[in-house]
C-alpha positions in Angstrom: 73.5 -117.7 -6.9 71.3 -116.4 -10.0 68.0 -115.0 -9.2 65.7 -115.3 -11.4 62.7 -112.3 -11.2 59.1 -113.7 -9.9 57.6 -112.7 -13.0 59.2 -115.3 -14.9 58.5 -117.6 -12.0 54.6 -117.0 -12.0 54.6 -117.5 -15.6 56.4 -120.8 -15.4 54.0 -121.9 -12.5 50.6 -121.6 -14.9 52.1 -124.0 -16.8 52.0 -127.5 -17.4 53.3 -130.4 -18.7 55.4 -130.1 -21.8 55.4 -126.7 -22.2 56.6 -126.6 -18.7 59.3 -128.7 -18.9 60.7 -126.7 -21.7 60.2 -123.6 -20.3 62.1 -124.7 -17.4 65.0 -125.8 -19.5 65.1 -122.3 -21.3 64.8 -120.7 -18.2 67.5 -122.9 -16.4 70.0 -122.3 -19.6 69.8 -118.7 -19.4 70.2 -118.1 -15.9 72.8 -121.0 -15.2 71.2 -122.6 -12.3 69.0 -126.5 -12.5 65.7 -127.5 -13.9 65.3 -129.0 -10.3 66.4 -125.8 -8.4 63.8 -123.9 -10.4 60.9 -126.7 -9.1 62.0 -126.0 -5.6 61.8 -122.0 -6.3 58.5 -123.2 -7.1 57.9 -124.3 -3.8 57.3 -128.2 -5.2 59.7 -130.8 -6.7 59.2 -131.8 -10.4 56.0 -133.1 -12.1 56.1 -136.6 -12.8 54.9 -137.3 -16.6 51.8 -137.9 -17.5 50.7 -141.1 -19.4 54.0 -142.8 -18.7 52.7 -146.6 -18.9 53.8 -148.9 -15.4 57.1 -150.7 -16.4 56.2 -154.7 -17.9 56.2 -156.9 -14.9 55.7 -160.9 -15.7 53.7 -161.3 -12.9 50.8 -158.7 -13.2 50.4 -159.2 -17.2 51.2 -161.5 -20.0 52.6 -160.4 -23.3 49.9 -160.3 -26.4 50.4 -163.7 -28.2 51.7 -163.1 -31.7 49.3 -164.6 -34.8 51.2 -167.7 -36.3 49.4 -167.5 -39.7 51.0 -165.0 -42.3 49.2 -162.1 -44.2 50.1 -163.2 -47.9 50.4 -160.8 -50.4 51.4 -160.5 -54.0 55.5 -160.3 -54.2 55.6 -158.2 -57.2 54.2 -155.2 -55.4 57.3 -155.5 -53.5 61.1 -154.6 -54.8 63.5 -157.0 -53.3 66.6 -155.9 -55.0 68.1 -153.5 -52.4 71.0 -156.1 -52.0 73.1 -156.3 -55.1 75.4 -159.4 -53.7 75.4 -162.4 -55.2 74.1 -164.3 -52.2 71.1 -162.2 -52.2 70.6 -163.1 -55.3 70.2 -166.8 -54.9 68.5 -166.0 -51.7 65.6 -164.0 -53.9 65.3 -167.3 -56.4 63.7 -168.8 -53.4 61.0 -165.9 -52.5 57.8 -167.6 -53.6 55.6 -165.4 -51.2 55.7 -162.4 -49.6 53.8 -161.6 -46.2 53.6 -158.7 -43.4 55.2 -159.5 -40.2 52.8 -159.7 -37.3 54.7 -157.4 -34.6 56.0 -154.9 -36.7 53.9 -155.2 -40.7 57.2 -155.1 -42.6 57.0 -156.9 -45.9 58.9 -160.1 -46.2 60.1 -162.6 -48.5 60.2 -166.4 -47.7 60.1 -169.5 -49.6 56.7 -171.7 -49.8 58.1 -174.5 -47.3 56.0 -174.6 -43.8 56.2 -174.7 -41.0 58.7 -172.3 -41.4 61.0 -170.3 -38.8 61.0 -166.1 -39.6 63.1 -163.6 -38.0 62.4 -160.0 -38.8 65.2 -158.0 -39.9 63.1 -154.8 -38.5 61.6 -155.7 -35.3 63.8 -159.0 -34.3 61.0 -161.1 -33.8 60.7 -164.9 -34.7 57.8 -166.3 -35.7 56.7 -169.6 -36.9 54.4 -169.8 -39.7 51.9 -172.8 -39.9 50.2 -172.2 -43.5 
């Protein structure tokens, strides 16, 4: 196997984070052996990331509650003729308002009818707008 010169290890061990992970990658590329062998050359296994967030679990927290009233805005700031079909275009005869979904802020277009049902196009999330 591929030794690599203790230099190059001693630089790699005043490393951290990031940099250190790339390094190791460079390092592991040019000398054909693994990122993980390197970390045992080390003499530890591989740094776990930092600021990695613990994994959703229902039972030790609750998703934020979405806001079920809309952020109305003035439609003709907005250009809603991406879609040149003819379905869109009956579609857009309906857009009376246009308002900023509340999980992602993309602009949409809906009709004046409420309570009303909204799935965003962006995010996938369905909403149901009181007023």
């Amino acid at each position: 196997m591929t030794t690599i010169p203790s230099d190059v290890l001693q630089a790699l061990a005043s490393m951290t984070g990031y940099d250190r992970m790339l390094e190791t990658d460079r390092i592991a590329a040019q000398y054909g052996v693994t990122s993980e062998w390197i970390e045992q050359q080390l003499g530890g296994a591989a740094q776990p990331e930092q600021g990695n967030p613990a994994p959703f679990t229902p039972e030790s927290k609750e998703a934020p509650a979405l806001p079920s009233s809309a952020s109305i805005m003035q439609k003709q700031n907005f250009r809603f003729q991406y879609d040149p079909s003819i379905e869109a275009a009956q579609r857009r005869q309906n857009v009376e308002q246009a308002i900023l979904c509340p999980a992602c802020g993309v602009a949409l277009g809906i009709p004046a009818v409420r309570p009303i049902r909204v799935t965003c196009p962006q995010c996938l999330a369905e909403n149901t707008f009181q007023s």
